[in-house]
FISE-144624 format. One record per residue (C-alpha): x, z, y. Coordinates in nm, 3 decimals. Example, Ala and Ser with C-alpha at 12.3 -4.5 7.8 and 13.67 -1.06 7.14 Angstrom:
<px=1.230, pz=0.780, py=-0.450>
<px=1.367, pz=0.714, py=-0.106>
//
This chain:
<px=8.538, pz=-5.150, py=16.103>
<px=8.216, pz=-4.982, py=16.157>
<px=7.990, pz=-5.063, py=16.454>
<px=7.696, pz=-4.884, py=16.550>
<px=7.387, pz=-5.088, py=16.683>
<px=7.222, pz=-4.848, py=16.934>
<px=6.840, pz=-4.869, py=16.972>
<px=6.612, pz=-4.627, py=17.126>
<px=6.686, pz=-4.257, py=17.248>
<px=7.076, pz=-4.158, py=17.258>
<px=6.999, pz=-3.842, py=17.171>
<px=7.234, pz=-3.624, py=16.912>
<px=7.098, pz=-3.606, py=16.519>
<px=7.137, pz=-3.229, py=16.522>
<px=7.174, pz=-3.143, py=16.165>
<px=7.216, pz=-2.783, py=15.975>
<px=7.386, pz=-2.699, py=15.683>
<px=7.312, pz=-2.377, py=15.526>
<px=7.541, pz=-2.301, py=15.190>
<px=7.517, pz=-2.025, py=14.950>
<px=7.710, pz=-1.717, py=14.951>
<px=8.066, pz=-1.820, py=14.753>
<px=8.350, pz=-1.986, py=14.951>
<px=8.330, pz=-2.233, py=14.658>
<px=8.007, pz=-2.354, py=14.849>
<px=8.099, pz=-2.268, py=15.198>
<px=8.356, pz=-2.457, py=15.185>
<px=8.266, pz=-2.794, py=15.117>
<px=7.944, pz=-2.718, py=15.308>
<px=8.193, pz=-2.691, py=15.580>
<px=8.370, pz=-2.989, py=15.475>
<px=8.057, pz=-3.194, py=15.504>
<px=7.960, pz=-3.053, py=15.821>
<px=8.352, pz=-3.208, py=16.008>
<px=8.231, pz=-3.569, py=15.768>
<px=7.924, pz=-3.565, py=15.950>
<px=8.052, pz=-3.452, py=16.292>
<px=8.362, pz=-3.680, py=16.273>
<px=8.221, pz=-3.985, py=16.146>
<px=8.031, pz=-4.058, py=16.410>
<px=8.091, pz=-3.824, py=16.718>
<px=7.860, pz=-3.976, py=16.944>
<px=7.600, pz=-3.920, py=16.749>
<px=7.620, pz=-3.637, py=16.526>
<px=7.610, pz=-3.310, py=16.583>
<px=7.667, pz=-3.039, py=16.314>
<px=7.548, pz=-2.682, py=16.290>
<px=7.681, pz=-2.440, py=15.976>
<px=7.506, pz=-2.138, py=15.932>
<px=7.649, pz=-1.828, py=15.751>
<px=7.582, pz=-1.453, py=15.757>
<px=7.835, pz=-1.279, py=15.931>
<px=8.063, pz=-1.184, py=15.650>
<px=8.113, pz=-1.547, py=15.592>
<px=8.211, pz=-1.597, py=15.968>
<px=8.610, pz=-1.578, py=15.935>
<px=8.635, pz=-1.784, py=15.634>
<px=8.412, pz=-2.097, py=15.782>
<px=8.644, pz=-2.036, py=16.122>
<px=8.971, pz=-2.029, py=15.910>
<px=8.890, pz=-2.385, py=15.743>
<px=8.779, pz=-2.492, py=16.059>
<px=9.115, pz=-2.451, py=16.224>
<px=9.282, pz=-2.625, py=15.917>
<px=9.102, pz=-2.935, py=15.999>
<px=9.207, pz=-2.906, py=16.382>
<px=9.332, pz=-3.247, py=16.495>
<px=9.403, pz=-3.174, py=16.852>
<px=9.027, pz=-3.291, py=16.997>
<px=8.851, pz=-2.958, py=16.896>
<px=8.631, pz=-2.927, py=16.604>
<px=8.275, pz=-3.083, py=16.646>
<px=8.121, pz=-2.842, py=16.434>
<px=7.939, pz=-2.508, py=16.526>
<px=7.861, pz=-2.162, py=16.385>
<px=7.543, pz=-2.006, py=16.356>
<px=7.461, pz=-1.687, py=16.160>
<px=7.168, pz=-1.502, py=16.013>
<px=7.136, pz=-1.123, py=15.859>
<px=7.260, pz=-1.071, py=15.510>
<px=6.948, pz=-0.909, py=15.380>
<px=6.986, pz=-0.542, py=15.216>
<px=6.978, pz=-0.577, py=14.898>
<px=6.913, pz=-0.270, py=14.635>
<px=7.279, pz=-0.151, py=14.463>
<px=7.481, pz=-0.398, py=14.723>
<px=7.729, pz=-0.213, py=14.929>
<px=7.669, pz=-0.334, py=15.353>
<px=7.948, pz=-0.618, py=15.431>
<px=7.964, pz=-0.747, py=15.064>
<px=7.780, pz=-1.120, py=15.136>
<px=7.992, pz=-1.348, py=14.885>
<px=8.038, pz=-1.371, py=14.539>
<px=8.442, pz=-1.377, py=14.588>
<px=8.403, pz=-1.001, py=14.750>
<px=8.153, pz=-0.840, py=14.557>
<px=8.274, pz=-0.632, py=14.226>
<px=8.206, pz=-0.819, py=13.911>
<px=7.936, pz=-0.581, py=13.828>
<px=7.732, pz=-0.598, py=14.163>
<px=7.782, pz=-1.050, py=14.131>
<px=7.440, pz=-1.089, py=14.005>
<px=7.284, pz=-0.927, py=14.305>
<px=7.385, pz=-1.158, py=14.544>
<px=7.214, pz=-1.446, py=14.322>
<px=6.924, pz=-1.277, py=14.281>
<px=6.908, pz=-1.211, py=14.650>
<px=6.952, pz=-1.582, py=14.686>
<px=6.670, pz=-1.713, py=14.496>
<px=6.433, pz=-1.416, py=14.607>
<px=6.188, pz=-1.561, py=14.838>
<px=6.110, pz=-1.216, py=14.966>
<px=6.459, pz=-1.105, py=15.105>
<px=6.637, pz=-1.448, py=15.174>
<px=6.335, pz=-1.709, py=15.286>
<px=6.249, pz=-1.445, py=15.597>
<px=6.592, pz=-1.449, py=15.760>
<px=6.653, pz=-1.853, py=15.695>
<px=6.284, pz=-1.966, py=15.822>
<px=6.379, pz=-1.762, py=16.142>
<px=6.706, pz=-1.941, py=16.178>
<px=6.606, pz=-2.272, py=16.062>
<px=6.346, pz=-2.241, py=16.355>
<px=6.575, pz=-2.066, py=16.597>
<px=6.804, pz=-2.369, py=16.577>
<px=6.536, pz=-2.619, py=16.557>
<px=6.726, pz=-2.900, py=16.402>
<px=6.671, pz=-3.287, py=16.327>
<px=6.759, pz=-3.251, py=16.000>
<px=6.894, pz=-2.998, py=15.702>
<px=7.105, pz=-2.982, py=15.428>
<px=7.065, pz=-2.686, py=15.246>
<px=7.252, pz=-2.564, py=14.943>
<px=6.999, pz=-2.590, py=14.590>
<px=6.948, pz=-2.202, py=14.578>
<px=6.707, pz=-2.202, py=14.880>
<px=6.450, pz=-2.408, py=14.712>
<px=6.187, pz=-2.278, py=14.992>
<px=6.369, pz=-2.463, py=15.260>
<px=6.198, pz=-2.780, py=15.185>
<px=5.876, pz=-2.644, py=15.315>
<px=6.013, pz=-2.473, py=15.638>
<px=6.124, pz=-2.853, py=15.686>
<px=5.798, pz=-2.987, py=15.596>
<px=5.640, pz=-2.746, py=15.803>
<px=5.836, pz=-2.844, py=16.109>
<px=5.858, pz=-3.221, py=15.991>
<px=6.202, pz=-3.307, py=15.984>
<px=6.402, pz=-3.390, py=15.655>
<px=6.578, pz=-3.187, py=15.418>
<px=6.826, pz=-3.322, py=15.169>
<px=7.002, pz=-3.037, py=14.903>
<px=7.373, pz=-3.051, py=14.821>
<px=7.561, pz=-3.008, py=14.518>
<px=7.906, pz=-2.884, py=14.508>
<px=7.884, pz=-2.923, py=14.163>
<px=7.935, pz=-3.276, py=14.000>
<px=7.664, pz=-3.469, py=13.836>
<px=7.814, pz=-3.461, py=13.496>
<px=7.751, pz=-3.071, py=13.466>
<px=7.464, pz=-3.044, py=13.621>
<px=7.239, pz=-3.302, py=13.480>
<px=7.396, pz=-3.171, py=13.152>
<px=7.235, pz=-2.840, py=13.211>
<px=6.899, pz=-3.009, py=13.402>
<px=6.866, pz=-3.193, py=13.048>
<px=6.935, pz=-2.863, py=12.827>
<px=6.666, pz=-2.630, py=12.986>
<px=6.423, pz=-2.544, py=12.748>
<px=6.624, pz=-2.676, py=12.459>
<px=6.833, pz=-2.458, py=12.356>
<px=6.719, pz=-2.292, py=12.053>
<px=6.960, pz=-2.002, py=11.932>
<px=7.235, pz=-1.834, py=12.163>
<px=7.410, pz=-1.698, py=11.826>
<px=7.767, pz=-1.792, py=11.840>
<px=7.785, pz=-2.066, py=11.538>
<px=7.504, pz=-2.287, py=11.699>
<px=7.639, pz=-2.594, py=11.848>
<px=7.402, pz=-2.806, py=12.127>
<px=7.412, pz=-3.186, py=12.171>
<px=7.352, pz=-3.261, py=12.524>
<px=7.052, pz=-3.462, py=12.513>
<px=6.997, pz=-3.815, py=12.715>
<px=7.337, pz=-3.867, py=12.789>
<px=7.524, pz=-4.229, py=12.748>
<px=7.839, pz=-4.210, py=12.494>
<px=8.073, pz=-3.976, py=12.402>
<px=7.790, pz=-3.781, py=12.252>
<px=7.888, pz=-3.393, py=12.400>
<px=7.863, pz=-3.053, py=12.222>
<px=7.908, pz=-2.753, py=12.341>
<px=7.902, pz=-2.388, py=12.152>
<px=7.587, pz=-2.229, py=12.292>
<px=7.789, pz=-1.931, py=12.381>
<px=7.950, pz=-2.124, py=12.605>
<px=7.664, pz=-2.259, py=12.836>
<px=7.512, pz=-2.088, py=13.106>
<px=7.361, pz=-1.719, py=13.102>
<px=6.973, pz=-1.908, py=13.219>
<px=7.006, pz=-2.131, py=12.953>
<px=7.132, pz=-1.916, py=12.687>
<px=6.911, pz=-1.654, py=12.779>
<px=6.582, pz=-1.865, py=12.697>
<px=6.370, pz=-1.611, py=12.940>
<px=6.086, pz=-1.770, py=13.069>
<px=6.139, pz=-1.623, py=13.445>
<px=6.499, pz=-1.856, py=13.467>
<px=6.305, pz=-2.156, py=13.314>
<px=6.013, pz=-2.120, py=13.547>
<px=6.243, pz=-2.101, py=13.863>
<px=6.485, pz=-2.423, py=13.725>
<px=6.181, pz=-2.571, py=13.685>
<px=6.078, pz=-2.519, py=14.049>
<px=6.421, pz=-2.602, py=14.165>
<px=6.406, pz=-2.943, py=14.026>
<px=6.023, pz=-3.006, py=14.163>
<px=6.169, pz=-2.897, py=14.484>
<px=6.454, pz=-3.141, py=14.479>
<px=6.278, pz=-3.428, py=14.389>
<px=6.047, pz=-3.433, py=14.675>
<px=6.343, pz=-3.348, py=14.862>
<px=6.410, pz=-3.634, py=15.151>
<px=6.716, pz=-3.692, py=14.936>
<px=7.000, pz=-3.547, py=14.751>
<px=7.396, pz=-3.520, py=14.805>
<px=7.640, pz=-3.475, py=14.555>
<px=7.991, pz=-3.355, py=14.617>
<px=8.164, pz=-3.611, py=14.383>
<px=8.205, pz=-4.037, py=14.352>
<px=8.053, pz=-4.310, py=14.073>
<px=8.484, pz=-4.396, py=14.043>
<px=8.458, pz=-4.064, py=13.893>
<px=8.112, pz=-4.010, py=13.720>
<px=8.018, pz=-4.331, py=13.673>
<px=7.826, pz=-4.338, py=13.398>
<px=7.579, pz=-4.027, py=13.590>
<px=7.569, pz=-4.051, py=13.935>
<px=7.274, pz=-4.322, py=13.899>
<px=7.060, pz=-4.055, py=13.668>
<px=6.933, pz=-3.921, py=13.992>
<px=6.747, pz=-4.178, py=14.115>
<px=6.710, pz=-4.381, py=13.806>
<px=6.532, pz=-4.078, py=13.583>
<px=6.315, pz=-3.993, py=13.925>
<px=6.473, pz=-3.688, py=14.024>
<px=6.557, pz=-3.758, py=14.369>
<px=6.381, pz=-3.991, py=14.595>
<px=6.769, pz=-4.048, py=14.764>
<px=7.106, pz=-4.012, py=14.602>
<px=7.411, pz=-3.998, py=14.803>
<px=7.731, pz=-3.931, py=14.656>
<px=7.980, pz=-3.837, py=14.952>
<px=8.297, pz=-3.671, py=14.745>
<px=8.560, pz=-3.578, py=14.772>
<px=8.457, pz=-3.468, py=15.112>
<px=8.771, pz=-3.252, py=15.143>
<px=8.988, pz=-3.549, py=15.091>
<px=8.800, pz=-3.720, py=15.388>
<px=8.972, pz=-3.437, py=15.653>
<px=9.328, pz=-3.415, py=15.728>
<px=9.420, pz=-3.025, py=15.684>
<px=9.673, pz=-2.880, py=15.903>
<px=9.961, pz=-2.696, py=15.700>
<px=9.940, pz=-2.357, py=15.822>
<px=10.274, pz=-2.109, py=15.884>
<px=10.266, pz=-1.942, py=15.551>
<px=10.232, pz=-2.308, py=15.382>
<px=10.654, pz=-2.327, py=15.341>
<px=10.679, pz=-2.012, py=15.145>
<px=10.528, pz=-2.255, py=14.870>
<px=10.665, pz=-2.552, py=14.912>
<px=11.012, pz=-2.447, py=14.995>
<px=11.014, pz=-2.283, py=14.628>
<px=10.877, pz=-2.590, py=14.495>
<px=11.127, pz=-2.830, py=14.649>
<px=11.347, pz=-2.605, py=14.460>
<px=11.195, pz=-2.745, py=14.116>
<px=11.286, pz=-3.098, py=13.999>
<px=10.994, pz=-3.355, py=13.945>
<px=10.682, pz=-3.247, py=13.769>
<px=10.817, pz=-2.984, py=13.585>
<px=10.623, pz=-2.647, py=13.723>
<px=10.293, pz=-2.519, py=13.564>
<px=10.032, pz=-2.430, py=13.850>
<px=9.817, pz=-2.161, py=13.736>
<px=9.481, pz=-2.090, py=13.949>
<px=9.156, pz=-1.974, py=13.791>
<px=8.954, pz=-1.976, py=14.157>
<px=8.822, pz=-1.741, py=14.361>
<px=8.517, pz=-1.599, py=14.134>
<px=8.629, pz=-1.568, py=13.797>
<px=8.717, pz=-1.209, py=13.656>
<px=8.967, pz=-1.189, py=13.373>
<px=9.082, pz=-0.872, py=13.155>
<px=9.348, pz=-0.719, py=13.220>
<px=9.490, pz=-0.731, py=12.865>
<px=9.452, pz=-1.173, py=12.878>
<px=9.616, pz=-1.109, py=13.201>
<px=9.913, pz=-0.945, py=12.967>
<px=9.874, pz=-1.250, py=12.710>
<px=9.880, pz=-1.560, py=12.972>
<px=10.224, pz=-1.376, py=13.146>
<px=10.398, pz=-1.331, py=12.852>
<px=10.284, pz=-1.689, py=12.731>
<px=10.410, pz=-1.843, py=13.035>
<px=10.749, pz=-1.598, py=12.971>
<px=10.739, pz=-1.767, py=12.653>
<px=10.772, pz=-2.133, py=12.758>
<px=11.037, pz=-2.121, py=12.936>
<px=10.840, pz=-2.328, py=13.182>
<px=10.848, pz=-2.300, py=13.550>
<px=10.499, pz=-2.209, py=13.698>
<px=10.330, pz=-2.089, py=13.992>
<px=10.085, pz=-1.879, py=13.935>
<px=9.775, pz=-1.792, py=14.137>
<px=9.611, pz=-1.453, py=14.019>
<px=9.379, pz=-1.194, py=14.153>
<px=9.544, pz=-0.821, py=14.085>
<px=9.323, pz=-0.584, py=14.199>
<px=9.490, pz=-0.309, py=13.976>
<px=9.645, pz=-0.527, py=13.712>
<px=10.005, pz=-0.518, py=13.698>
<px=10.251, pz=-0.770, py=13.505>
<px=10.431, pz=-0.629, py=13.162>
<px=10.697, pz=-0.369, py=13.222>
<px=11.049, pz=-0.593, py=13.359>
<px=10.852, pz=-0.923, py=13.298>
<px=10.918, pz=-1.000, py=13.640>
<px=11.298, pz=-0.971, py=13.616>
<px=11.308, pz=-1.153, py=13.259>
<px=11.095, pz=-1.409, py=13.432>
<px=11.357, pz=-1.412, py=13.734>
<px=11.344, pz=-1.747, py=13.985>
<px=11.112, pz=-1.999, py=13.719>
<px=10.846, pz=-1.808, py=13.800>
<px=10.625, pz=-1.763, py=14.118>
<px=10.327, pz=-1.489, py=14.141>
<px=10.099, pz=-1.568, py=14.398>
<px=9.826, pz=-1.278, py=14.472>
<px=9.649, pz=-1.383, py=14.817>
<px=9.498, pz=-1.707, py=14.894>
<px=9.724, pz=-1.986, py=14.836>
<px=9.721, pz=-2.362, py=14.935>
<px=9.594, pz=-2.549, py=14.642>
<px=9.578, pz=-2.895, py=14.792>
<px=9.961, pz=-2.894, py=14.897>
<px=10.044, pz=-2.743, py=14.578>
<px=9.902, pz=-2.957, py=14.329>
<px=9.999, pz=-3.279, py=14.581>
<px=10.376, pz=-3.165, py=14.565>
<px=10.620, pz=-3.355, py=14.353>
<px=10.691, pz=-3.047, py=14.157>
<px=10.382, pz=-3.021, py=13.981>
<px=10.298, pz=-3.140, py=13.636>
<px=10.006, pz=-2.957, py=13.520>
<px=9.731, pz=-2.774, py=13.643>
<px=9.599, pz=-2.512, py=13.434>
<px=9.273, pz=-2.470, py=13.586>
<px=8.944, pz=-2.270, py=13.532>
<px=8.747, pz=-2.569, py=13.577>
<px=8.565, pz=-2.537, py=13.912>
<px=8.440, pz=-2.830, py=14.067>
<px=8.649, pz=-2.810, py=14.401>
<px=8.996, pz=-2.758, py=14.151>
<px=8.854, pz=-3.047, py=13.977>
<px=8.844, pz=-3.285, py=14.267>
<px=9.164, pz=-3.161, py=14.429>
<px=9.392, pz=-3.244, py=14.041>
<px=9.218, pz=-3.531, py=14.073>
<px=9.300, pz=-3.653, py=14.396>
<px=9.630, pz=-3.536, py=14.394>
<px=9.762, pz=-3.744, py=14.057>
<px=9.774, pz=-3.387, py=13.798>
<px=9.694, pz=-3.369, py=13.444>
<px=9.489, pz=-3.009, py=13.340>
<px=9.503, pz=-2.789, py=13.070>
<px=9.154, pz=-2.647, py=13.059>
<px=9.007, pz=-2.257, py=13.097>
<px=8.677, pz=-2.212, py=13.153>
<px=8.591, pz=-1.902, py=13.217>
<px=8.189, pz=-1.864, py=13.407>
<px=7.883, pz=-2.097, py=13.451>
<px=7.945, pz=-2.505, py=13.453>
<px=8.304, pz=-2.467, py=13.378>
<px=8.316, pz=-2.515, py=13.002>
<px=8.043, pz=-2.838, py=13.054>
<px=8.304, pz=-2.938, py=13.299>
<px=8.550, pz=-2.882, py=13.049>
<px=8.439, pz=-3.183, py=12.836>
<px=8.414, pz=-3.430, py=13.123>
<px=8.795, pz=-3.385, py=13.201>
<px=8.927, pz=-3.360, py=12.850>
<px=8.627, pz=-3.628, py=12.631>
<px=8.539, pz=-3.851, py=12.884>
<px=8.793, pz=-3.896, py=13.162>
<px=9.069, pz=-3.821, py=12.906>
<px=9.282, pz=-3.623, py=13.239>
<px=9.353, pz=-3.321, py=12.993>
<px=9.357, pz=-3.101, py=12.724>
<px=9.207, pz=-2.721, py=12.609>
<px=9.490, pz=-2.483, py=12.641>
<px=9.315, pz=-2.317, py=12.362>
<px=9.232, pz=-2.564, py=12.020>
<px=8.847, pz=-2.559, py=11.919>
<px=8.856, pz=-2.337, py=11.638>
<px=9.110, pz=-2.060, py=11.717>
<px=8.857, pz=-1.859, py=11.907>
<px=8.574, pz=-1.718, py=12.082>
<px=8.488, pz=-1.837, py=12.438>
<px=8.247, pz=-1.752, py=12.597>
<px=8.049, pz=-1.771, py=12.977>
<px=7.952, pz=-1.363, py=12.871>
<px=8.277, pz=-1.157, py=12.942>
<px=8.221, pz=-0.919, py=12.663>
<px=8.219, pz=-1.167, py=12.470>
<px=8.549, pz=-1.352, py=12.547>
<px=8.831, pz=-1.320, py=12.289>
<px=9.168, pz=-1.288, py=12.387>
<px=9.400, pz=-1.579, py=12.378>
<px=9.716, pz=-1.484, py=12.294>
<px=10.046, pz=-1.559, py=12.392>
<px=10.183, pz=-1.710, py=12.121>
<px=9.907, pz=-2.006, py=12.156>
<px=9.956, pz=-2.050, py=12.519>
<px=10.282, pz=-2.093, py=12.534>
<px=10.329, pz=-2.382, py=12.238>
<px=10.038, pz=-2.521, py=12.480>
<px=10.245, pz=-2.543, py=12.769>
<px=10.586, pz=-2.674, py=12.614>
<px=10.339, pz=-2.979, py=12.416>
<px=10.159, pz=-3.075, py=12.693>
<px=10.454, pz=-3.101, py=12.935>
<px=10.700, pz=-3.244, py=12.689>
<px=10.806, pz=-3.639, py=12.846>
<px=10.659, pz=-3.893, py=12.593>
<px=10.348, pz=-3.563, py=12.548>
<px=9.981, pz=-3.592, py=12.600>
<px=10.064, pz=-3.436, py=12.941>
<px=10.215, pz=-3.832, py=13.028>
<px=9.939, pz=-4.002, py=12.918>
<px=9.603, pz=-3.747, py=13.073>
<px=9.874, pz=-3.807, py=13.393>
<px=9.850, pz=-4.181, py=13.371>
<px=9.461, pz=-4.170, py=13.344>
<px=9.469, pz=-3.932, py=13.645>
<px=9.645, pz=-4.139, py=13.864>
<px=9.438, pz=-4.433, py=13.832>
<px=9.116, pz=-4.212, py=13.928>
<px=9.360, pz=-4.037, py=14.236>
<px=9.345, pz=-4.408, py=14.328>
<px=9.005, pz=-4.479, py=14.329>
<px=8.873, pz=-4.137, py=14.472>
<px=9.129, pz=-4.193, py=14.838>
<px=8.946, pz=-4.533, py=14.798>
<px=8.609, pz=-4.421, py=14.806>
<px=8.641, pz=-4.203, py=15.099>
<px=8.896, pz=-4.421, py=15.283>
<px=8.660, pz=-4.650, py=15.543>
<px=8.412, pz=-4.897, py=15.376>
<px=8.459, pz=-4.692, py=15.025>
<px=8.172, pz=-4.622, py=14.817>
<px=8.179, pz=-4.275, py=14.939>
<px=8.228, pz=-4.364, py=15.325>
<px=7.958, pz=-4.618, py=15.290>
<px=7.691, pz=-4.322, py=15.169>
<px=7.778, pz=-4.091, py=15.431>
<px=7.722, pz=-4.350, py=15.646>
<px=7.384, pz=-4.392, py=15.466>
<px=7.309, pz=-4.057, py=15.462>
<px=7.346, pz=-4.052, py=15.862>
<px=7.168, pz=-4.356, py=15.937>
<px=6.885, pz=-4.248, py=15.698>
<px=6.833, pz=-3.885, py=15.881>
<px=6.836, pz=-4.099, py=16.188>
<px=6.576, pz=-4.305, py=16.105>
<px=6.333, pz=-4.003, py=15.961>
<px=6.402, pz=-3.783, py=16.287>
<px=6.372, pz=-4.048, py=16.509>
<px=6.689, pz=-3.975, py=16.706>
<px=7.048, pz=-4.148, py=16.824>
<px=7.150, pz=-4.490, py=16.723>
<px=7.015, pz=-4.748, py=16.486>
<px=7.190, pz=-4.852, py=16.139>
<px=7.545, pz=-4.869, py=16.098>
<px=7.718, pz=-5.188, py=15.916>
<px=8.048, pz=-5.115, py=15.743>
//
C-alpha cells in the first residue's frame, strides 16, 4: 500500500497539462491528467487545457473514466490562433483536410501565433507545475520565468523517437533505394528505407534541423521528461534518456490508459454483440487511427483483400466520399463489419473474438494490442509509424508486415505510396491467422508483455512507482502538499 508522509503546507500541487492539437495527444494528455488526479486525490489537482474545438472530445473521455465520485480533473481553454489558409473551428489534425494538416503543425511550433495565447494561459492559471506536450518548446521559459517546473510528455514511445533524435542530420539521400542504419542503438541492428522516415528528416532542410535541435536543448534542461510507455516494453531504451544526458529526469508512466477503468458507453453492444457472434480469435480488426489518409483506390484493394480471405473482420475506416466495390457488401454478407464513426478500440481488441490487429502503427494502437493479448499485422502509413513498425515485428517479435519487404513502395509521402493489392493482402491474412501460423506464436510473445504492462501500472509496478515519482518530485520543486510517498 502506499502511504503518504505529510510535511509542511497541505496545499494542492496544481499541475497543467497542455497537449498538442490531435486526439492522439489529447487523449493520453487527458489520461495522465485522471493518473495524476486519482492517484493521490488529496493532493493533486489537475488542470487540461485545450482550445475550444478540442472541448467535447477531452469532456467525452472524461465521462468514460466516470467512476461514480466525479472526475478530479478540470478544463481550461485558450484561442486557437488564426492561422493563414486554416478554415475558423478546424483546431486538430483529425478535422482538418489532408491538405490544410501541415498548418496546424506549423502553427504549433510558431512562436509568434501559439507562444502568445499559452504564456497568457499558463499565467492565467498560475500553476505549481506543467506538463506540456514537446511541440511547445517555449514553455520551458514561461516556467522558468514564473519558477515552477516543467516536464514534456511523449505520447510517442522511446524506441521511435530516440530512433529519429539519433538520425537527424544523418541522413544522407532521400532517393528511394537508400537504406539508413539507425545509429547508437543496442542489437537488432534496424534499417529503414529512407522513404519511409519522417518528412524533417528526409527533407534534410536546415530550418527542421535547427528547430529539432532546439527541441532537444529545450528538453534536456527540462525539470524532467515523461514517456507514455514501460522498460517491460522498451527495455533496452527507456534508460537512453537519462543515461546519454538528454533529460535531467525520466519517468516512464505507460500505459496510462490502462491505469483508468473506462465506462462502456450505450453504443459499446452494437460491437460486441456482433463479436460474441464470432468464435474465438478468429475476426481481423482493421483500424488505421484517426489521422491517416488513404486512397481511395487502396481503399478498393484492402476490401476486396479482406473479401478474399474469407476471414471475418471488423473494420474501422474513415469514408468521407469513398464507397466499398459495387455489391461487395452483400458478397461480404454477416463476416464482415464496416465501422465508419468512432469505434471502441480497447473493448474490441480485449474481446475474445479477436485474433489480429491490423494496425497503422500509432503509438496509442500499439499500447492498447499490447495490453489486450493481440498479435499485428503492420501498416504504416505517416510519421513514426514505419520506425514503430520494426519495434513490433524485429524486436518484440508481436507481428508481421502485411506487405513483404520487397513487393513495394511505402512511403511516409502519400504520392509516393504504391498500392497494395488485394491479392497480397489477403494470402496475408489467411497465413498469419492459420492455428499452428506465425499469428500463434507473435500471440504468445504478446501475451507475456500484456502481462507485464497490467503489472507495471497495477500498484507498486514500475510504472505506478514513477508516477508516484513524478508527483513527489513536482512536490518537492514547488514546494507544496505532502512529503515523499513509499510504495
Amino acid at each position: 500500500m502506499a502511504s503518504t508522509e505529510t510535511t509542511g503546507s497541505s496545499k494542492k500541487l496544481r499541475v497543467l497539462l497542455i497537449p498538442f492539437f490531435a486526439s492522439s495527444h489529447i487523449g493520453p494528455f487527458t489520461e495522465l491528467a485522471v493518473s495524476l488526479a486519482t492517484a493521490r486525490p488529496q493532493a493533486v489537482e489537475a488542470t487540461i487545457a485545450v482550445t475550444p474545438a478540442n472541448v467535447s472530445f477531452v469532456r467525452s473521455l472524461l465521462q468514460r473514466y466516470e467512476n461514480g465520485s466525479g472526475i478530479p480533473v478540470k478544463v481550461a481553454t485558450y484561442p486557437f490562433p488564426a492561422v493563414d489558409g486554416l478554415p475558423r473551428g478546424v483546431e486538430n489534425l483529425g478535422t482538418a483536410a489532408q491538405a490544410d494538416a501541415w498548418r496546424i503543425d506549423v502553427a504549433a511550433l510558431s512562436d509568434t501565433l501559439m507562444r502568445p495565447v499559452q504564456e497568457t494561459l499558463i499565467r492565467a492559471q498560475s500553476p505549481d507545475a506543467l506538463i506540456t506536450d514537446v511541440h511547445f518548446m517555449w514553455n520551458a521559459g514561461v516556467c522558468d520565468g514564473l519558477g515552477v517546473p516543467c516536464v514534456t510528455f511523449n505520447v510517442i514511445g522511446a524506441f521511435s523517437t530516440l530512433a529519429m533524435r539519433h538520425l537527424l542530420g544523418r541522413v544522407s539521400s532521400s532517393e528511394p533505394e537508400v537504406v539508413t542504419t539507425i545509429p547508437r542503438f543496442p542489437d537488432p541492428e534496424i534499417r529503414v528505407p529512407t522513404v519511409e522516415l519522417p518528412e524533417y528528416l528526409r527533407s534534410q532542410r536546415k530550418g527542421d534541423q535547427s528547430t529539432f535541435d532546439r527541441l532537444y536543448a529545450v528538453q534536456g534542461d527540462c525539470f524532467g521528461l515523461a514517456v507514455n510507455t514501460s522498460p517491460d516494453l522498451e527495455e533496452h531504451y527507456c534508460g537512453m534518456y537519462v543515461g546519454n544526458g538528454y533529460a535531467k529526469r525520466a519517468y516512464m508512466l505507460g500505459p496510462v490508459s490502462l491505469r483508468l477503468p473506462s465506462s462502456p458507453e450505450a453504443d459499446d453492444s452494437r460491437y460486441t454483440d456482433w463479436l460474441d457472434s464470432k468464435p474465438s480469435r478468429s475476426v481481423v480488426y482493421v483500424c488505421f487511427g484517426s489521422l491517416a489518409h488513404v486512397s481511395d483506390a487502396q481503399l478498393d484493394e484492402l476490401a476486396l483483400g479482406l473479401e478474399a480471405s474469407g476471414m471475418a473482420f471488423l473494420w474501422v475506416v474513415r469514408m468521407d466520399k469513398w464507397s466499398p466495390p459495387e455489391r461487395w457488401r452483400e458478397r461480404v454478407g454477416g463476416r464482415g463489419m464496416v465501422v465508419t464513426a468512432w469505434a471502441p478500440q480497447r473493448a474490441i481488441l480485449g474481446h475474445r473474438a479477436v485474433g489480429a490487429f491490423v494496425t497503422h502503427c500509432g503509438w496509442n494502437s500499439v499500447l492498447e494490442t499490447v495490453a489486450a493479448g493481440v498479435p499485428v499485422l503492420t501498416w504504416p502509413i505517416v510519421f513514426e509509424q514505419f520506425i514503430t513498425e520494426r519495434l513490433l515485428t524485429e524486436v518484440l517479435g508481436i507481428g508481421e508486415r502485411l506487405w513483404p519487404d520487397g513487393a513495394g513502395v511505402r512511403s511516409t509521402r502519400h504520392e509516393e505510396q504504391e498500392v497494395i493489392p488485394a491479392q497480397d493482402v489477403a494470402p496475408a491474412l489467411t497465413t498469419f491467422m492459420q492455428p499452428g501460423g506465425p499469428g500463434d506464436a507473435a500471440r504468445s510473445r504478446v501475451m507475456g508483455l500484456a502481462a507485464k504492462v497490467h503489472a507495471a501500472v497495477a500498484e507498486g509496478g514500475s510504472s505506478d512507482r514513477d508516477l508516484h515519482r513524478l508527483i513527489d518530485d513536482l512536490m518537492e520543486a514547488a514546494g507544496v502538499g505532502a512529503g515523499r510517498t513509499t510504495i
